[in-house]
C-alpha positions, -999 to 999 in steps of 0.1 A, spaced: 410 226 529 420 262 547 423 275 515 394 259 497 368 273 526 385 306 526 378 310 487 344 298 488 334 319 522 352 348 499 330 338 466 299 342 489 307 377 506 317 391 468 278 372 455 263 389 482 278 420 486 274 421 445 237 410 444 224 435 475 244 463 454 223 453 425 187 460 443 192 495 441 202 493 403 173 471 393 150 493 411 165 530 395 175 518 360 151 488 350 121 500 363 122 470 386 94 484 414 77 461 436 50 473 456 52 487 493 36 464 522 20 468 551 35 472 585 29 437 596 47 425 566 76 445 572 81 436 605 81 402 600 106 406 570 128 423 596 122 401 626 146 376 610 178 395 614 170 410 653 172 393 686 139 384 705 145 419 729 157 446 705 160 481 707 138 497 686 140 534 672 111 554 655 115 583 641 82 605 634 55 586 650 26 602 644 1 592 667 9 556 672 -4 533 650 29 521 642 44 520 674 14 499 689 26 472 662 62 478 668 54 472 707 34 443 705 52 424 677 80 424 700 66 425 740 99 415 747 118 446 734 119 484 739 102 512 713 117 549 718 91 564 701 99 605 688 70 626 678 76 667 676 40 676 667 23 683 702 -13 673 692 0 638 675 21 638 706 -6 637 731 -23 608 707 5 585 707 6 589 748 -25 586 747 -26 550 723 7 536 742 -16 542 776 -47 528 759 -29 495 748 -6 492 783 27 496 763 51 491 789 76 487 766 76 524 748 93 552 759 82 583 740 94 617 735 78 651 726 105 662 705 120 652 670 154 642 658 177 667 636 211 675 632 219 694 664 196 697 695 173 729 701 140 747 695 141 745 655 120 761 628 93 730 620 66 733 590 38 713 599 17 702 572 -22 718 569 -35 694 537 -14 664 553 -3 668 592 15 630 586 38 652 559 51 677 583 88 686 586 119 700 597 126 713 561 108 738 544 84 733 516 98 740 482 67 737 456 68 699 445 35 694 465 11 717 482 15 712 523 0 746 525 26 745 560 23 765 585 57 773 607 58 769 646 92 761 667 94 729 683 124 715 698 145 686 683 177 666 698 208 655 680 206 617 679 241 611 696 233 634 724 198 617 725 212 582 734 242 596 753 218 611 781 195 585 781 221 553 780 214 537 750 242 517 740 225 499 708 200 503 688 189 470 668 164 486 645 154 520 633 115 525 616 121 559 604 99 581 586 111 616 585 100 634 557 135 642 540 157 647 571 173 612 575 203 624 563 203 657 587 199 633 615 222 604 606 248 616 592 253 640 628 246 604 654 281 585 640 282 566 672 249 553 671 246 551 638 275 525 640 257 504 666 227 501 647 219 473 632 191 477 606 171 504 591 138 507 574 133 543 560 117 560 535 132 569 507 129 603 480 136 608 448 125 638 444 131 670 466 99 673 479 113 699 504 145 722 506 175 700 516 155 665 518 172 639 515 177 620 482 183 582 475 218 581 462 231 608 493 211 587 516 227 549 498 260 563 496 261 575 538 248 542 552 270 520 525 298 539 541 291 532 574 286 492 563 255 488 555 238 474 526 207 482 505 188 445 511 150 454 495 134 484 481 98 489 472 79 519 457 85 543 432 116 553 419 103 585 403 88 596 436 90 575 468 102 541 481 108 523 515 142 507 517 158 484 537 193 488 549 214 460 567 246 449 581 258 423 557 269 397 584 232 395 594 224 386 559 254 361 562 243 340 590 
């Protein structure tokens, strides 16, 4: 009987492992593209695979809107909510005040790969667009640079003691690899990911599906669901396979 449950429990990693491996496929060579959703839809996809009080990271939020429904899906948990752009900063204090967010912490600075004032091109047709990579003629952001400061990831959670972080809402306009790639030790105490995804090089040095697959595969994750575009843009979801096991 040791054996027998061994081969099946091994038959079932290799389906799932196989079939999660397949999403990406299905979305890149067949054409396979099923339509983003809303927030509310996300978070409830996700909710399944966290605990009732997770740690939650966001990455590029804007003035809020998402971290007010980060916040209060989960009362219980704790939003660490980064936002470079000082006038989208101000809103987002501003919302988390409005909407008595106890549980947000937020920070005027944005994530990169090492911590400093850094060049940032902020966006004049779409300030949502802005980033820490330059603009490289794929779209018109008609940027303008200013220096802001940003914070390696690692060092971010080092100084401010966070041990874990259960689920990452990132939406960084190409620099998820910059910033990942650099924050290996929380990186491996993560849990899940929700990011946007490109597949095209909107800006110098953003970063592109496969680089961005091949990282977080490495570090054990798996690609779970996709949805968007895959000659422009998608969302993915990225996940630790034993919390698609249980």
């Amino acid at each position: 009987m040791f054996i027998i449950k061994w081969f099946f429990c091994g038959l079932f990693f290799l389906h799932t492992t196989l079939s999660y491996a397949d999403v990406g496929t299905d979305f890149v060579e067949n054409g396979i593209c099923p339509n983003e959703l809303q927030t509310m839809e996300y978070l409830s996809l996700v909710s399944s695979f966290l605990p009732s009080n997770p740690n939650i990271l966001e990455a590029g939020a804007h003035s809020g809107e998402d971290t007010i429904l980060l916040a209060s899906f989960w009362p219980n948990g704790h939003v660490f909510a980064f936002e470079p752009v000082p006038k989208f900063f101000d809103n987002l204090q501003v919302n988390v005040e409005k909407f008595r967010l106890t549980n947000v912490s937020c920070y005027p600075f944005g994530l990169f790969s090492t911590s400093g004032d850094h060049v940032f091109y902020y966006s004049q047709n779409c300030g949502g667009a802005s980033s820490f990579l330059p603009d490289n003629g794929v779209v018109d952001y008609d940027d303008v640079a200013v220096i802001l400061p940003c914070m390696n990831l690692d060092e971010w959670a080092h100084e401010n003691h966070v041990d874990q972080i259960d689920f990452m809402w990132l939406d960084m306009e190409g620099a998820e690899y910059h910033v990942l790639s650099t924050a290996p030790e929380t990186l491996r105490k993560t849990k899940v990911i929700l990011t946007e995804i490109n597949f095209r090089e909107f800006r110098t040095g953003s970063t592109q599906y496969y680089t961005l697959k091949n990282l977080l595969e490495s570090q054990g994750f798996v690609l779970h669901k996709i949805w968007g575009n895959p000659q422009w843009q998608a969302t993915g979801l990225f996940i630790r396979p034993e919390l698609l096991q249980n």
